[in-house]
N, C-alpha and C positions, 0 to 999 in steps of 0.2 A: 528399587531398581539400581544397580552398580553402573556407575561410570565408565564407559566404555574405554578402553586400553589406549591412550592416546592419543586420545578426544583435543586436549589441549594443544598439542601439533597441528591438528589440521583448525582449528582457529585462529590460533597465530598466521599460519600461511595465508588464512583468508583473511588477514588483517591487514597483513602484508601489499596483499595486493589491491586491495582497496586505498591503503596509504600512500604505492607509488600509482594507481590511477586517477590521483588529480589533476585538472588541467591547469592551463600557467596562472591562471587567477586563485588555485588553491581551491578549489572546488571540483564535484562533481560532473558527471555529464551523461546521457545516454538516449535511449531510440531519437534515431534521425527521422525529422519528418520536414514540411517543406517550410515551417520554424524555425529549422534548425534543431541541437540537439537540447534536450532537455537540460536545465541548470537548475535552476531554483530547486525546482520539485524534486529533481534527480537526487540533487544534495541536503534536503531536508529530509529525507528519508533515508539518505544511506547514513546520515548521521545519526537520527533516531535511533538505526537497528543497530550500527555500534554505540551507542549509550548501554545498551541491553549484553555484552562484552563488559564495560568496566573497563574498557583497556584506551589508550593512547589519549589522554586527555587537553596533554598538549596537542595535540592535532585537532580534537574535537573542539576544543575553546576556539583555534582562528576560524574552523570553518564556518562555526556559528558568530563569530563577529564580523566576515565576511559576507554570510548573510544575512546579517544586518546592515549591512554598508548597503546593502541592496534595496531593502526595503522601500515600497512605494510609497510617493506620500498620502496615496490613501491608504494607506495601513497595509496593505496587500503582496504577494511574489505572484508571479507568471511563470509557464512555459518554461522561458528561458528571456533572456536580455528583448528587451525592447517587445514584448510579447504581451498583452492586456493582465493583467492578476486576473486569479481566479482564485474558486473555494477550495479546490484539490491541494494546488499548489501549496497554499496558506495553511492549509492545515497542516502538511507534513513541518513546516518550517516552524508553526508552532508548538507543535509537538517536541521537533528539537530542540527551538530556545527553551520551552519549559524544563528543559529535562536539565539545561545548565540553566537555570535561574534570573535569563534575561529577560526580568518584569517589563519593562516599557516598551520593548516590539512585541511579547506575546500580546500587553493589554489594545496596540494600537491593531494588531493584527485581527485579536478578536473580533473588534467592533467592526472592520471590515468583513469578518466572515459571516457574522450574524445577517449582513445585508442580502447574504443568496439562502437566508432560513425562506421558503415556501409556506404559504399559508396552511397546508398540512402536513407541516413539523419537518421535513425533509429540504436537502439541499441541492441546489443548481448548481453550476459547476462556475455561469458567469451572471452576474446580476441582470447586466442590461446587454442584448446582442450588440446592440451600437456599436459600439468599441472593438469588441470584436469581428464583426464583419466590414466593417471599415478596416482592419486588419488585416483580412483576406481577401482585400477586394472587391467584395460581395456586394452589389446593386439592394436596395431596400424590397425587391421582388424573393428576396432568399427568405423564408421563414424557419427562425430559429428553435420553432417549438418542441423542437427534443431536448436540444440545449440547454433548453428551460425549465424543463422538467424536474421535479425529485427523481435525483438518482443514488441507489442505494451504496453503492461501490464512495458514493461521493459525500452522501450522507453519515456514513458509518466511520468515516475519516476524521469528519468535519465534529462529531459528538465525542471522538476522541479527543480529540484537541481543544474542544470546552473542556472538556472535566480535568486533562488534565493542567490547563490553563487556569485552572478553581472558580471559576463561574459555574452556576447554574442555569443563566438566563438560557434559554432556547433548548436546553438536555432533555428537558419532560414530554417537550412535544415533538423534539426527533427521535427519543425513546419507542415512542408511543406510535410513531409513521414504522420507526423497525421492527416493533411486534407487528404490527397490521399486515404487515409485504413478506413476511417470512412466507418460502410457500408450503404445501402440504408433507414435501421431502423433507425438509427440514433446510434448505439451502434460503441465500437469498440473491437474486438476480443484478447482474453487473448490466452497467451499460455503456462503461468506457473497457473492460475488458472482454476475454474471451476464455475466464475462466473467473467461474461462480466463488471458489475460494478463497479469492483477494477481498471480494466484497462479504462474504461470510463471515470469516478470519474476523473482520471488522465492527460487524454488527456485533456476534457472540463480544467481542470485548468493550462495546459500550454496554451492551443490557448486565453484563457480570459486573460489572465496576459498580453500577448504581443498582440496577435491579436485583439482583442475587441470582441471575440468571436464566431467569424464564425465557425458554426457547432455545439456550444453551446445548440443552443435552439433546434436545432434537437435532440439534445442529450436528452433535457428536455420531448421532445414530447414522446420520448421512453421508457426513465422511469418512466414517469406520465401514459403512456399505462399501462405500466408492474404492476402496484400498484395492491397488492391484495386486496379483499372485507373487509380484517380485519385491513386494512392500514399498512401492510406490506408490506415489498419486498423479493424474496428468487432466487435463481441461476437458474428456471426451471426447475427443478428434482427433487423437491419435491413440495406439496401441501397446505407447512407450511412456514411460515414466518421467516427469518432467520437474527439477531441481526444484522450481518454484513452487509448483501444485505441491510437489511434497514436502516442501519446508512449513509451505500456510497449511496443511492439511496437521502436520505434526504441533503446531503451533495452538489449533483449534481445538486439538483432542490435551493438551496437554492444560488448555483453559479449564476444560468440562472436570482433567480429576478422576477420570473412574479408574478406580482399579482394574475393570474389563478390558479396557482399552492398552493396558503396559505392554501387552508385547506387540498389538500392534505400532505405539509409537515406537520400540526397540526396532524394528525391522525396518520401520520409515528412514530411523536417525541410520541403519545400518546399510541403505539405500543410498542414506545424502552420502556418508563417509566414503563410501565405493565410487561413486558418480563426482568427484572431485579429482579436476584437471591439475595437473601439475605445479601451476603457477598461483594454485590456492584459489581460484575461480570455479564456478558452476557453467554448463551449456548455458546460452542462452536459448532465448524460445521467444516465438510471437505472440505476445501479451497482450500491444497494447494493440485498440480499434479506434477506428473514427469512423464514429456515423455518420452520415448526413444531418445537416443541425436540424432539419425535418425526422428524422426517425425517431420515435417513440419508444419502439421496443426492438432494440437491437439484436436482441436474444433469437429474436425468429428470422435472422438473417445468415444467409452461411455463406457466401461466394466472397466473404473477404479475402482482398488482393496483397499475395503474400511479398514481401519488400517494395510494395509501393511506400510514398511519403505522402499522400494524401487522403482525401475521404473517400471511404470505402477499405480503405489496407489494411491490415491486420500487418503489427511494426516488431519486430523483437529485440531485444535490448542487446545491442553491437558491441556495447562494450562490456556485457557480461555484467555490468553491476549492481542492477538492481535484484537480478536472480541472486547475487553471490550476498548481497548484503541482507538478503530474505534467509537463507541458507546459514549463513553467521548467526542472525540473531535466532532462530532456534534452536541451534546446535547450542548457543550460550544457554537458552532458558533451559533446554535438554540438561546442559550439567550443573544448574542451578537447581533445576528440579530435583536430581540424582541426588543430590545435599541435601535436599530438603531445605531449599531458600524457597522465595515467592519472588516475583519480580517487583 
């Protein structure tokens, strides 16, 4: 597959504007909720997906010593400032320190994230409600049992970030909860978003890193179904193509490798190129949800409240950068792939 004709432009631009949308602490930030805006997490993941670029390393070195400065003394990042840690959060952040080499918060982080592994192999998002519903407020009459739940969106984050933090402890039996939950489509079910692909995207790249893939290419058969007529991809509730679906959906099929699949990821990457705003950004879209910490299975709920900031709303990312940092980092693996590099 040939490199598309100035591929490397629209990277840079979306580098660009990633690099001037730090906030005055040198970090990240996005969907507004009644939190405030996301930091930690925001920023451990828009750095990750420029790791997967190559590019600005002076930038990437403060932000990750930045969030390090942050680091709780239980090992753990939250939300955002003064917000309890959680397994999400931590994972992205580990993810990034490992990808620059900072042994001593990846190793303190892990053992914090180990603490939300569930007795069948999957992860919570917060260890103990305590903390957090003392956070919100919330009377001991509030039950947090979704909260607490394996959740796969959260799970599949979280075995990323062991392995590639070089541990083994806890990979065999979150492994083993992701093959179990895959469903019969080949997807597997979010429960902090509202679109299956974030949490897919995720699983497929922990079972191929150690497993050699099983459930992979089911996965691939799912979202090559799912592709729209304009070579898009979008969450199923709308009729339009959505920068992020189709960045995690190109990201998935370009995991799996099949040759059947080249022109549909051609058309997806020729989707993202076209749907690229001026200032090097992607639309945003409402991603993320909050359940009730009582909901189980959020998937069977639809009347989420669009620009609200609390539970029940479905939130979209205001500041555009968690879609444009999704968008970058496949567009990169896109021209790594074209080389014939691996990530």
């Amino acid at each position: 597959m040939n490199v598309p004709e100035g591929i490397g432009s629209y990277l840079e631009k979306a580098l660009r504007f990633m690099e001037a949308s730090r906030n005055h602490g040198g970090l990240w930030s996005d969907f507004l909720t009644l939190a405030g805006e996301s930091v930690y997490w925001v920023s451990g993941y828009t750095g990750y997906a420029l790791c997967q670029g190559g590019d600005g390393p002076g930038l990437l070195e403060e932000a990750a010593q930045r969030i390090l400065d942050h680091q709780g003394g239980d090992g753990g990042w939250g939300y955002g400032p003064g917000v309890p840690a959680d397994a999400d959060s931590t994972s992205w952040c580990i993810l990034f320190l490992s990808k620059l080499g900072m042994g001593e918060g990846v190793e303190r982080g892990v053992r914090f994230l180990l603490k939300h592994q569930n007795m069948d192999g999957g992860f919570r998002t917060y260890a103990s409600p305590v903390s957090v519903g003392r956070y919100m407020g919330l009377d001991g009459s509030v039950s947090f049992e979704g909260w607490q739940t394996s959740q796969l969106c959260v799970t599949g984050a979280a075995t990323r970030a062991l392995i590639d933090a070089g541990t083994s402890e806890g990979v065999a039996d979150a492994l083993s909860f992701i093959k179990g939950s895959q469903t019969e489509e080949g997807y597997w079910k979010p429960y902090w978003w509202n679109d299956a692909l974030y949490s897919t995207f995720n699983c497929m790249w922990a079972l191929k890193a150690v497993d050699g893939g099983d459930g992979v290419l089911e996965a691939c058969d799912w979202i090559a179904e799912t592709q729209l007529a304009d070579g898009g991809w979008n969450d199923g509730t709308t009729g339009e193509g959505v920068a992020f679906s189709t960045a995690l959906a190109l990201k998935g099929l370009m995991l799996g490798s099949r040759s059947t699949d080249s022109d549909r990821v051609r058309r997806g990457v020729e989707w993202l190129l076209k749907h690229q705003l001026g200032d090097g950004s992607w639309p945003p879209y409402y991603l993320l949800r909050i359940p009730h910490p009582a909901m189980k299975e959020p998937w069977r709920y639809h009347a989420w409240a669009r620009d609200g900031k609390a539970i029940g709303a479905a939130i979209k990312d205001h500041n555009r950068l968690f879609t444009t940092a999704t968008a970058y980092s496949a567009l990169a693996e896109f021209e790594r792939h074209c080389r014939g590099e691996t990530s």
